[in-house]
KOLDO-579192 format. One record per residue: residue in one letter; x, y, z of N, C-alpha, C in turn. Coordinates in steps of 0.001 Angstrom, whole numbers, padded with zeros to 6 digits, always signed. Layout:
<rs>
AXYZXYZXYZ...
</rs>
This chain:
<rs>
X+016430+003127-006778+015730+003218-005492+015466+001824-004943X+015720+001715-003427+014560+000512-002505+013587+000842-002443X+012341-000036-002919+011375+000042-002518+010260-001084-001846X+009879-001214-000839+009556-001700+000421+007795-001766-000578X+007099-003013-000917+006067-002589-001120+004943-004014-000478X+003887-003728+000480+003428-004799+001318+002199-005190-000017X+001338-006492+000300+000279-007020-000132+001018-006846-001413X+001709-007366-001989+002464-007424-003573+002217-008705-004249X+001307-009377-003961+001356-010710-004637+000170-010652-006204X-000863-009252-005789-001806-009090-006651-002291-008037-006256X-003473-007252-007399-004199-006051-007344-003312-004932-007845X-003405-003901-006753-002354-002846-006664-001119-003113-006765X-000671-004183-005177+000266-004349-004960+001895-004983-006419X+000474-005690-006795+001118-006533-008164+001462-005576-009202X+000974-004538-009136+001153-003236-010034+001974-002546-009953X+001991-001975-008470+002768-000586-008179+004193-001854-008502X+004464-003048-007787+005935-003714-008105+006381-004083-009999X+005246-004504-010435+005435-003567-011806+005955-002685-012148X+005488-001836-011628+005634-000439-012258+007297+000068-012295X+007670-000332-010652+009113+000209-010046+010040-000952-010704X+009965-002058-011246+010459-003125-011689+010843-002820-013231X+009997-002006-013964+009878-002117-015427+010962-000362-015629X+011302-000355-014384+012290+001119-014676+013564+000740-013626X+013638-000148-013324+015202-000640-012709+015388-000690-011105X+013993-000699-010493+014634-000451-009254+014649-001403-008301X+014862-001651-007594+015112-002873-006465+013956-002748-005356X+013214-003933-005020+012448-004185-004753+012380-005082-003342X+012024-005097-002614+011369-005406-001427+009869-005794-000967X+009672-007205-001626+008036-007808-001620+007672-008568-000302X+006459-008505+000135+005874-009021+001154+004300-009323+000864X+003622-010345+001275+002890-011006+001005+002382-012194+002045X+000637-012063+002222+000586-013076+003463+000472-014541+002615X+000068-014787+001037+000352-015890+000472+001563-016347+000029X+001755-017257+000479+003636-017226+000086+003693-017891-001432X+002341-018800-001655+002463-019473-002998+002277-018060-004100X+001427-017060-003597+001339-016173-005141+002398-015329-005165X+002966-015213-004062+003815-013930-003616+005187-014203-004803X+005749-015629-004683+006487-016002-005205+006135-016451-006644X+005361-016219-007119+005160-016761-008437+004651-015335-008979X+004594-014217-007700+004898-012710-008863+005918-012974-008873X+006730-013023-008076+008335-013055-008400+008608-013275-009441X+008761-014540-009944+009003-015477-010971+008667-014840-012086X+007244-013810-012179+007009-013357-013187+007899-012119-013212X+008110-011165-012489+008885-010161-012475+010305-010138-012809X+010700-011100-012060+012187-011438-012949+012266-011696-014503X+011246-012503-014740+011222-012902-016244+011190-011713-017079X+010230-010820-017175+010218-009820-017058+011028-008301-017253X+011626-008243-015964+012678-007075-015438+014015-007685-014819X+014452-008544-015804+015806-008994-014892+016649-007812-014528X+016512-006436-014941+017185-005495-014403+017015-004848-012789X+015943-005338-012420+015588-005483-011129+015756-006497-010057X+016172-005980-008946+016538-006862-007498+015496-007165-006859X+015013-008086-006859+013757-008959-006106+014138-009391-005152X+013870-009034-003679+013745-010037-002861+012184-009848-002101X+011630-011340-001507+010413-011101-001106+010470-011991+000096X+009709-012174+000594+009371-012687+002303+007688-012868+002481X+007533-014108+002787+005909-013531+003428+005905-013826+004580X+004792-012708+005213+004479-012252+006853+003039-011847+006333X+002543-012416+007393+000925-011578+008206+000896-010163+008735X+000939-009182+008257+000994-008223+008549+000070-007507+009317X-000986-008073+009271-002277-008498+010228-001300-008121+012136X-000188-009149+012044-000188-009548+013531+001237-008526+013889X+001174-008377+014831+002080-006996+015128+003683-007752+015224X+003893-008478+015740+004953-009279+015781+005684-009475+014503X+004753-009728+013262+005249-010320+012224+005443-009007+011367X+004615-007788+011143+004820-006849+010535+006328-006257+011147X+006580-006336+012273+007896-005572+012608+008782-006958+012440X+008377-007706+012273+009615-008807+011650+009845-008492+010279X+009115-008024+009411+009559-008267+007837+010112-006829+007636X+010082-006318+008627+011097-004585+008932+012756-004982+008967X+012366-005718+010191+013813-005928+010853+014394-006786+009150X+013416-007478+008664+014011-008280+007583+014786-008136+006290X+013784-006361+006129+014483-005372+005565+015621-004844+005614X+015229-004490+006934+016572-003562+007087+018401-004304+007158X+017834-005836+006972+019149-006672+007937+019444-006525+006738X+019006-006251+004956+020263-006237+003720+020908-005149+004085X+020830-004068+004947+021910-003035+004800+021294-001902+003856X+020223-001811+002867+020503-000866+001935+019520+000191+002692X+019274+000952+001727+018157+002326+002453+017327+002162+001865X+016060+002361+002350+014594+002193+002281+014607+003619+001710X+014320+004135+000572+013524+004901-000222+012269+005134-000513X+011381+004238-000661+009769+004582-000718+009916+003241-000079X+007906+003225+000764+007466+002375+001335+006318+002648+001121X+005767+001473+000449+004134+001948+000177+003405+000510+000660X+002769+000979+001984+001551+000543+002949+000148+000023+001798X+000805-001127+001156-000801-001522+000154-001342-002309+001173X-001130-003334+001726-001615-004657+002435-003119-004392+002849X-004076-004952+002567-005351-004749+003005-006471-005469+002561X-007555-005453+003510-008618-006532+003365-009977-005799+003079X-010716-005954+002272-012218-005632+002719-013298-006733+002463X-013804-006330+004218-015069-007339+004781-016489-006506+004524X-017451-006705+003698-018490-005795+003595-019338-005734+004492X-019947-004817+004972-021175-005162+006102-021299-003755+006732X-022157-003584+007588-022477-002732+008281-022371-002783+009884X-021810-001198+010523-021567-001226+011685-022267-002259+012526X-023727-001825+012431-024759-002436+013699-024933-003809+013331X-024666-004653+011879-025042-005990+012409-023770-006792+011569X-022083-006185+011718-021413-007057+011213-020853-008225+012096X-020281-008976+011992-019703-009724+012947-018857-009365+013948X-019243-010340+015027-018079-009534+015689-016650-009909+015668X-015772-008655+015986-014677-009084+015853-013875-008544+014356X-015156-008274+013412-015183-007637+011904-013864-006182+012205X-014104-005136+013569-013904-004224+013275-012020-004168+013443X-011766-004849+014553-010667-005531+015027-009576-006108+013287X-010416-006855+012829-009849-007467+011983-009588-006600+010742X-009711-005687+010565-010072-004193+009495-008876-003721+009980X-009170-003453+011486-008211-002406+011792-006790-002698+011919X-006867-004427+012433-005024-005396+012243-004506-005313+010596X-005591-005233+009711-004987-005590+008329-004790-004195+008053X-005679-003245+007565-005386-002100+007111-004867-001036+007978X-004873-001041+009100-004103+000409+009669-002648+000226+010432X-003147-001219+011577-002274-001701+012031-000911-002290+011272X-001360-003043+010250+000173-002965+009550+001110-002107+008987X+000308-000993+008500+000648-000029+008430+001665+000901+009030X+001003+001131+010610+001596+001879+011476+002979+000839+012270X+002816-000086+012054+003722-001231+013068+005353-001118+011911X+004971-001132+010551+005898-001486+009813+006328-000417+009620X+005761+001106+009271+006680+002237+009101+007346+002633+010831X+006816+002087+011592+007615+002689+012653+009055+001850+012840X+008880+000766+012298+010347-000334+012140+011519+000424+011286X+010854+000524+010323+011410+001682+008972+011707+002887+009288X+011002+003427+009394+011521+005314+009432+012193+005677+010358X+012628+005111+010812+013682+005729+011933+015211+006131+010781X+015277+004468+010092+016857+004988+008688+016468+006276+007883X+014745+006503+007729+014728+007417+006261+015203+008813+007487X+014413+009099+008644+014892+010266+009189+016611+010600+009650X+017174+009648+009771+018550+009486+009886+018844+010258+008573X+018748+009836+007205+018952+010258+005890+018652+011506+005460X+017346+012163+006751+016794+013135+005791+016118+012945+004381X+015671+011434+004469+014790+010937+002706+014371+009915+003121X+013218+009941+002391+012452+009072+002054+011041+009308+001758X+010788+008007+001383+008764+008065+000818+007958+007225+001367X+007177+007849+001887+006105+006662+002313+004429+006912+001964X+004055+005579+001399+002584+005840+000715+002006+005103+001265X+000585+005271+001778-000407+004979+002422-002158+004530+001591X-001696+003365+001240-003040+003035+000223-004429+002874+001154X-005041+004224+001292-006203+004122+001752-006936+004227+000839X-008343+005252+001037-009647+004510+000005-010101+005394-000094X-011224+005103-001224-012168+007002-001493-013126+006332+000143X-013193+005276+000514-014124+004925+001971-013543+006079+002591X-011846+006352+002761-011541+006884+003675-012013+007987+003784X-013037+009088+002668-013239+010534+002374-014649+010104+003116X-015486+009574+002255-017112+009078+002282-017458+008052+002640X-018302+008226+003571-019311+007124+004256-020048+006304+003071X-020154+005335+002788-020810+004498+001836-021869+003108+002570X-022969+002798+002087-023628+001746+002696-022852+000415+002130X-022784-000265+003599-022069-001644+002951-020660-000907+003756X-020421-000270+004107-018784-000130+003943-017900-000300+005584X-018874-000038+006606-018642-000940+008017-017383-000339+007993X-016865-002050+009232-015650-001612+009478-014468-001091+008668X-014610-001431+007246-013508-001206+006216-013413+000078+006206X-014685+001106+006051-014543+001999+006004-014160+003122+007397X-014021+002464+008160-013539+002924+009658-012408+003086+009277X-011746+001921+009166-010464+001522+009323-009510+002033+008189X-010283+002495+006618-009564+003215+005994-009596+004921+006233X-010967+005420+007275-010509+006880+007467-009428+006912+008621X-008821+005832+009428-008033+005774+010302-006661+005902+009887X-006510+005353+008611-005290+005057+007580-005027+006822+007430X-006551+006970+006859-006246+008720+006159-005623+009560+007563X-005925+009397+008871-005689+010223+009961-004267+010031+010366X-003567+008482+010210-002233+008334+010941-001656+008846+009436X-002102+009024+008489-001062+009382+006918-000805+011009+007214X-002152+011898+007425-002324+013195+007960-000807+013855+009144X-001018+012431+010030-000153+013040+011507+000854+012483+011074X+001276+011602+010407+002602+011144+009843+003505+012139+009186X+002475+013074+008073+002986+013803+007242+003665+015087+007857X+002924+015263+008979+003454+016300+010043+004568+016630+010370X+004722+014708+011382+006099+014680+011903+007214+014616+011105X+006693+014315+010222+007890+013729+009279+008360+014988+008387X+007798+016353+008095+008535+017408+007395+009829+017746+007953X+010139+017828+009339+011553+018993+009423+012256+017739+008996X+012325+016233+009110+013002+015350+008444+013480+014663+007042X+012278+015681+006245+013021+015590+004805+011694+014212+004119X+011826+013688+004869+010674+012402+004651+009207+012771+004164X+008729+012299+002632+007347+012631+002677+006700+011671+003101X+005310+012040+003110+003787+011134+002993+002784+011561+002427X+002606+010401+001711+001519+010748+000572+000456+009229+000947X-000833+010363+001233-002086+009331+001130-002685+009106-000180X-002922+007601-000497-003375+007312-001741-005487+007123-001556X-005610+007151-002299-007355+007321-002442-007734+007056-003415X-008070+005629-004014-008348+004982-004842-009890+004568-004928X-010954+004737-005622-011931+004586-006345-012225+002819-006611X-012717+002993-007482-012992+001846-007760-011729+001157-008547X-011347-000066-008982-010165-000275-010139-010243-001690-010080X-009906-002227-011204-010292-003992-011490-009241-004119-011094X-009275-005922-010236-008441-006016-009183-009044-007556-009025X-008896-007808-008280-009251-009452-007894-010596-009286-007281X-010329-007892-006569-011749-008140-005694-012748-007445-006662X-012567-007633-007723-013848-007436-008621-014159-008541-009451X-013362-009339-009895-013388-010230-010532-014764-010852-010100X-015836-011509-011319-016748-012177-010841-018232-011145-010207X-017530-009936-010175-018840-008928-009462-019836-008671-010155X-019638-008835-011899-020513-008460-013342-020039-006941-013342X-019308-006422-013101-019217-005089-013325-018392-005032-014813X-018748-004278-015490-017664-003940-016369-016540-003461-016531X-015167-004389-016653-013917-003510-016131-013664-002060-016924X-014399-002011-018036-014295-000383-018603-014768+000310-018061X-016151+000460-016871-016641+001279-016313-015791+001912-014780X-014326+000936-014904-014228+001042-013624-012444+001476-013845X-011278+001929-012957-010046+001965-013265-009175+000785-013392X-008178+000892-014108-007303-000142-014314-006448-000052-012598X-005672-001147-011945-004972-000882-011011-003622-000262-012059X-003369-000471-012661-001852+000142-013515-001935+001766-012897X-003607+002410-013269-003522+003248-013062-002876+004550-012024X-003674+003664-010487-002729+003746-009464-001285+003477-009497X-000776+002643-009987+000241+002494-009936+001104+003546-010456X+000722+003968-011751+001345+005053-012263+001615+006334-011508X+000205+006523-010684+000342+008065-010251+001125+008224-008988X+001636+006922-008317+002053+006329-007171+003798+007183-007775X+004199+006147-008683+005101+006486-009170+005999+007561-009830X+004691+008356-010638+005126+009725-010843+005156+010373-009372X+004531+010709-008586+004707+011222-007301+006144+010629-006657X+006446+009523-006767+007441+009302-006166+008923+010097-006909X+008773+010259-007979+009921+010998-008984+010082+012474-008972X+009420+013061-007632+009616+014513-007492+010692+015047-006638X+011388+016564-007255+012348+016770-006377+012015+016730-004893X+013428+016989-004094+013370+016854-002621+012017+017647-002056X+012226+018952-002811+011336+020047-002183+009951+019822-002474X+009169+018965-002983+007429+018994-003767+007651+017709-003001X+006056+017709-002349+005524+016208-002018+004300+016798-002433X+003558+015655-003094+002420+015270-003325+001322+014613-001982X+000918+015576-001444+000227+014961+000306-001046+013973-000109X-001773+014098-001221-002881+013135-001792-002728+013029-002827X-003364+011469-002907-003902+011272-004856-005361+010416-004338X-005740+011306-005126-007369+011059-005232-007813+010313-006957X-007720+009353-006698-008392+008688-007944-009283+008533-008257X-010358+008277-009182-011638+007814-009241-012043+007873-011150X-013008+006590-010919-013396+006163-012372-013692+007291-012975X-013786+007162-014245-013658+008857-015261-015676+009426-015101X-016243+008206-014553-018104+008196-014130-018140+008575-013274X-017556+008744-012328-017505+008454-010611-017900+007566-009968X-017843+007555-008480-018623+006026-007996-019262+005177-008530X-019198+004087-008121-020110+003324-008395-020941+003429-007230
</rs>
């Protein structure tokens, strides 16, 4: 398989390309740091030399640049098979006194890249009649949480275009699967005092990403709902 996977330099992203790497498949990385982006690389090859690495970094943030690392895709010629929408930021705060400009910036990183880059893409998977596309939103996206502001806007927005995506995209053969991830040690925990046993591994996601992706034509998996074996934190 191609697989198209954004924010890949760490967290999830660094995982789920793991995951598809350590079983042979060819890969498609993007990343707004170009220094870590490439030094997963480096590790992944070492690694999975049975796997095709190529990576690029773009701001996926800015609409211009997310449909550039499409077009960037698509110019090797091969077919996009899964595409999984990780790229994303969270700013903590609350509606009434976050910064301004907070909600904007939520909505360019997590929804907007999203929607800018599968619309570059899916036009080949519906041509094909195949393809996958995963949508890393959040348990924010289910439940309102204090602290959770614009992030949490902007990930039930993720859950709504994954919803109407999944729609259009049946008589075409194409799934969508929204992801809903919990808590999971990651960078953005690092340093929090939490205990990473109390909380999920990102591998984890990664795994269930992957088994979902290994189902016949006819079964899509429309959610994965993750969460620590405690629940919330």
């Amino acid at each position: 398989m191609n697989v198209v996977i954004t924010g890949a330099s760490k967290g999830f992203g660094k995982s789920l390309a793991e995951e598809f790497a350590a079983h042979g498949h060819n890969l498609f990385l993007c990343s707004r740091n170009e220094t870590n982006l490439y030094r997963t690389v480096e590790e992944l090859m070492r690694y999975y030399p049975d796997s095709q690495i190529k990576a690029n970094a773009f701001d996926l943030s800015v609409k211009e640049q997310a449909i550039a690392f499409g077009q960037w895709v698509l110019s090797f010629g091969k077919p996009v098979d899964v595409l999984i929408n990780n790229a994303g930021l969270f700013e903590p705060g609350s509606v009434h006194n976050e910064p301004d400009g907070t909600l904007e910036q939520m909505l360019n990183v997590n929804l907007m890249s999203a929607y800018h880059l599968t619309r570059t893409l899916i036009a080949t998977m519906m041509e094909r009649k195949s393809g996958h596309v995963f949508n890393m939103c959040s348990i924010a996206s289910l439940k309102a949480y204090a602290n959770g502001g614009a992030y949490s806007v902007s990930k039930y927005a993720l859950a709504g275009f994954s919803r109407n995506l999944r729609e259009e995209m049946k008589p075409y053969g194409v799934k969508v699967t929204a992801v809903y991830p919990g808590a999971a040690y990651t960078d953005s925990w690092a340093g929090s005092g939490v205990d990473p046993q109390r909380i999920m591994q990102s591998k984890d996601i990664a795994t269930m990403i992957y088994a979902a992706a290994q189902l016949s034509p006819q079964a899509c998996v429309e959610d994965i709902i993750l969460r620590p074996q405690l629940g919330d934190l």
